[in-house]
N, C-alpha and C positions, 0 to 999 in steps of 0.2 A: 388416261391410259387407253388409246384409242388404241387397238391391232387386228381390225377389222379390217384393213384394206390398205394400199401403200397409195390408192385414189383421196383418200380421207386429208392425206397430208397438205400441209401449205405447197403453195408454190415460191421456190427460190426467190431470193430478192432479186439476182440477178437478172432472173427472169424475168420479173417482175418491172426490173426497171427497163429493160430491152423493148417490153409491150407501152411503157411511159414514153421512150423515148421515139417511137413507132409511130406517134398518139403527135409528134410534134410536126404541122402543114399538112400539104396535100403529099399524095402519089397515088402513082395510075394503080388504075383496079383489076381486078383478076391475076394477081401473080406477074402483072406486066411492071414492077414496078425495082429498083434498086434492093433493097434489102432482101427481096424472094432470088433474084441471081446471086448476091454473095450465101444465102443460108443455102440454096442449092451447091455451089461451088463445095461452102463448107462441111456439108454431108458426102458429097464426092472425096474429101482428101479423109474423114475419116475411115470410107472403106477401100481407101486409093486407090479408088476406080473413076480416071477422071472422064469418062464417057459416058457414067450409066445416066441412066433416064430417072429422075428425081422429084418428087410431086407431093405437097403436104395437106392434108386433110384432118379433121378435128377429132376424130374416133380414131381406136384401135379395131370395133369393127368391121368399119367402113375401108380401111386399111387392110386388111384383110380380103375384105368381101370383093374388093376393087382388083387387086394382083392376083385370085386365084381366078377373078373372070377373066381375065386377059392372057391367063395359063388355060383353062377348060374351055373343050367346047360342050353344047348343051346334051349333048347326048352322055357323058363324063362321069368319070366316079373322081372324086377327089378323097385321095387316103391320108386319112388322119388314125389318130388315136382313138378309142371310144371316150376318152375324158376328154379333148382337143377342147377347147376354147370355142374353136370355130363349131364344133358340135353342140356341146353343151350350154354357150353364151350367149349366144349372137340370133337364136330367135334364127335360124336359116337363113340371116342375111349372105353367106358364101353361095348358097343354092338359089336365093331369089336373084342375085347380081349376074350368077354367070348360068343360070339355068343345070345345073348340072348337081349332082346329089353325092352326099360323103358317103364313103367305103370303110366302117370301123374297123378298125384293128385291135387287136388287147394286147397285154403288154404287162410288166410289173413295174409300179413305180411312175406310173404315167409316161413310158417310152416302149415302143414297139423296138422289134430289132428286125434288121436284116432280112432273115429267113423270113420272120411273118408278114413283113412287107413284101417278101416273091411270094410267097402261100397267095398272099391276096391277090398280087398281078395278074397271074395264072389262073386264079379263079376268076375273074372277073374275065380274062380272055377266054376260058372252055364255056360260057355259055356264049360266047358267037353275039348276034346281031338281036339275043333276045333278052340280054343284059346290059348295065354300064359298062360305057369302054374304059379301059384302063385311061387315067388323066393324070391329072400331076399329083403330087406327093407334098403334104406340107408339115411339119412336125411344129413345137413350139421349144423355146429354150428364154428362159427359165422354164418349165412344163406346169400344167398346172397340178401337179401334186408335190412342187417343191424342188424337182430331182433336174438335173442338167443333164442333155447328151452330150457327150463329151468329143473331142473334135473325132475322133475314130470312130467313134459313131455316127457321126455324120456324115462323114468321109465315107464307109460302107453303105451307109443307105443312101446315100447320093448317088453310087457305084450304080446299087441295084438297078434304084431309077432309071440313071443312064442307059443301061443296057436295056431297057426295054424302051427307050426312046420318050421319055418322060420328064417331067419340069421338076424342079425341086425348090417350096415355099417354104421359108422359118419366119413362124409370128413371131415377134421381139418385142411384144407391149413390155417384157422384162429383160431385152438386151443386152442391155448396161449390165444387171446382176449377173447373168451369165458369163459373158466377157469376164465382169471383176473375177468368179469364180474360178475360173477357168484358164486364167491367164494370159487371155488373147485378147489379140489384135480384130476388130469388127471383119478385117480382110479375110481373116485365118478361120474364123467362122460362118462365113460366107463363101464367096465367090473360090477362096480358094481351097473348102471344103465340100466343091460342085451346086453349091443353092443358088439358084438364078433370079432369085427376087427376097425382099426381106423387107416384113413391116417394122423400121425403125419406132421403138415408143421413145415418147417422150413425157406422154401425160403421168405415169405412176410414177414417173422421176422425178418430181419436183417442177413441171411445164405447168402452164394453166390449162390445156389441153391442144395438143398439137401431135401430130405422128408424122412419120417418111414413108409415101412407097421406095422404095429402091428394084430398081430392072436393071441387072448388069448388063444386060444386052441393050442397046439405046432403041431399039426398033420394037420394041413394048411402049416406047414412048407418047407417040401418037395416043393408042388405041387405050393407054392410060386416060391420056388426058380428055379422051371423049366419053369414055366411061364416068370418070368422077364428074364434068358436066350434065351429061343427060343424065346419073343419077343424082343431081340436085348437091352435091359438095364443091361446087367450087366456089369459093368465096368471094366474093365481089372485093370487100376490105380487105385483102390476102395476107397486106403487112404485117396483120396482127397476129398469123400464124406463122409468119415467117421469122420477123425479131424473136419470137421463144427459142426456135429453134436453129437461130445463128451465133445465140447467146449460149442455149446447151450445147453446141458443140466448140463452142470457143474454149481456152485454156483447160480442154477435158474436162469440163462441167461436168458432165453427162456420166462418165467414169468415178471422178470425185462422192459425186452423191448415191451412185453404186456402193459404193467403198464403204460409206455410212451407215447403210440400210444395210449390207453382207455385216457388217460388225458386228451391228445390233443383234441381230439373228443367230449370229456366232457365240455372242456374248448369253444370247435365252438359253442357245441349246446346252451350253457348258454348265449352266445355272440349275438345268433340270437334274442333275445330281443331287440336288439337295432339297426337292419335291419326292416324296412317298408316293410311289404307285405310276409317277407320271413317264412317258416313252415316248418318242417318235416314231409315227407310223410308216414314214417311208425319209429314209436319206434328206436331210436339210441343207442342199448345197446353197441356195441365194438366198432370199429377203425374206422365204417364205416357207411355212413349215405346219404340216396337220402332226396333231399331239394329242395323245389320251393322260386325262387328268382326273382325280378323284373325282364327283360330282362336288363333294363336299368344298372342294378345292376352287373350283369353278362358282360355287356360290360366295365363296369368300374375297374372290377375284370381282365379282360383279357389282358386293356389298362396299367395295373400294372404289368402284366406279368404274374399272375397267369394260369397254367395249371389245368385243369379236365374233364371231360364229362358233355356234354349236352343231354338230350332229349327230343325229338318234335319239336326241329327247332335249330336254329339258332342265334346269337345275332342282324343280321341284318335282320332277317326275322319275321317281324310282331309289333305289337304295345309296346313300349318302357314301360307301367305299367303293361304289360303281364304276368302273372308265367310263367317261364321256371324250368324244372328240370333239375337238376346236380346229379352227383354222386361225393361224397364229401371220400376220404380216406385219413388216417394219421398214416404215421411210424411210426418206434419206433426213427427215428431219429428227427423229427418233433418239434420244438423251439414254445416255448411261442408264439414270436415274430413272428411269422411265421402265426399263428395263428392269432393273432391279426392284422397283416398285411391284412390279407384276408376280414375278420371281416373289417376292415375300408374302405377298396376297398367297401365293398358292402352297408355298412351305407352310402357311400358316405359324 
């Protein structure tokens, strides 16, 4: 009962076999090779944008930290959320890459809106030349407190952006869930909800580890691919990050094993009806969802073997009908049964 993380899960077979069959002769090295032009090709039609600038790298933070350098310059605020991924995960790789430092924003639910993101632009432009200048704008979808923007919302804060003459980043280490969520097309979420760059994941999906930058403008392209160099990602053996991700985007993999992990989570949340005391703390649109649970509940879940995160204590620390919060994630590998296992650990 692992729901500590949608990184925990296997990797597809598919995948799996894609990196076997990668594995068979030679090919040239650095991305100079057949498989990295068709897996770029193939990330091109799923955001049918056949011009953007396309580059794969082995982290989601390095993904990240790569497209907002090539969006910021060093004197820069990049606005995020105060929970943003890129804030709270990544150790300031987004700040060491492009030299430029994040501008929080708060928010309910882990998404700022609209107005807070002008409140900020404007602050950051009345202190003049002895603050951060206004830089690009990045949000995340799946967000990390579970919750999706949904395309109007993205579509508005893109807006904003625009008008102040500003870039617009969506991290995507959970793309796919969002998409399945949401009902769209990778386009409808992107480019043609104004975002100019998107770290496609692919590692929490079911990849062995592999990401997409994506720049719909092609002339990020260059200054991409000097970046991921001089900071030490580009791979000499490339192929073997390029078959994961010609494979995930082949016959809608990549959506498929979305579909799986949204179920799964679909299937917890409907389940929590029949747990005493237990809630969701904030809207469970994708794979992912924080939940308050008895403690007593949480130790019966952990005596079954289940793994996840706790927060604010402990299961031996403090009164047995106490909420405690968990962070609750689910694969694409993730069984009924699996679910329902959890689910009865906690109804007791």
């Amino acid at each position: 009962m692992m729901f500590a993380s949608d990184n925990t899960g296997p990797v597809h077979p598919a995948i799996m076999a894609a990196v076997a069959s990668a594995n068979d002769g030679y090919a040239m090295p650095y991305g100079n090779d057949a498989t990295t032009a068709a897996a770029r090709q193939a990330v091109r039609a799923v955001f049918e944008a056949p011009d953007a600038a396309v580059e794969f790298v082995a982290t989601g933070s390095v993904a990240n930290a790569l497209a907002l350098a090539c969006l910021a310059k060093p004197w820069d605020g990049v606005f995020c959320h105060r929970t943003a991924h890129v804030e709270e995960d990544e150790c300031g790789a987004p700040d060491f890459y492009s030299g430029a430092k994040t501008v929080l924003i708060d928010g309910a639910d882990g998404r700022f809106t609209p107005e807070a993101l002008e409140a900020a632009i404007l602050q950051c432009k009345a202190r003049g030349v002895h603050g951060a200048q206004p830089g690009p704008v990045t949000i995340t979808n799946v967000t990390e407190r579970g919750t999706v923007y949904s395309l109007d919302q993205i579509r508005a804060i893109s807006a904003v952006a625009k008008a102040h003459g500003l870039a617009v980043h969506l991290d995507g280490a959970r793309f796919a869930n969002a998409c399945v969520a949401l009902g769209c097309s990778a386009a409808e979420m992107t480019w043609k909800a104004g975002v100019n760059a998107v770290s496609f994941g692919g590692t929490k999906n079911g990849c062995m580890g592999v990401e997409a930058v994506v720049f719909f403008d092609p002339a990020h392209g260059r200054e991409l691919e000097l970046r991921r160099k001089r900071g030490g990602h580009l791979f000499s053996k490339h192929r073997y990050l390029s078959s994961q991700m010609l494979a995930y985007c082949a016959d809608d993999l990549w959506l498929d094993m979305a579909r799986a992990a949204n179920a799964r989570m679909a299937q917890l949340v409907q389940g929590l009806a029949r747990v005493h005391g237990a809630h969701l703390v904030h809207p469970a649109a994708g794979n992912l969802a924080f939940i308050e649970v008895p403690r007593a509940a949480h130790a019966r879940a952990f005596a079954a073997g289940a793994q996840y995160y706790l927060f604010g204590g402990t299961v031996d620390d403090g009164a047995t009908d106490a909420p405690l919060r968990c962070r609750i994630v689910c694969d694409w590998a993730k069984t009924p049964e699996d679910v329902e296992r959890l689910l009865e650990a906690w109804a007791g």
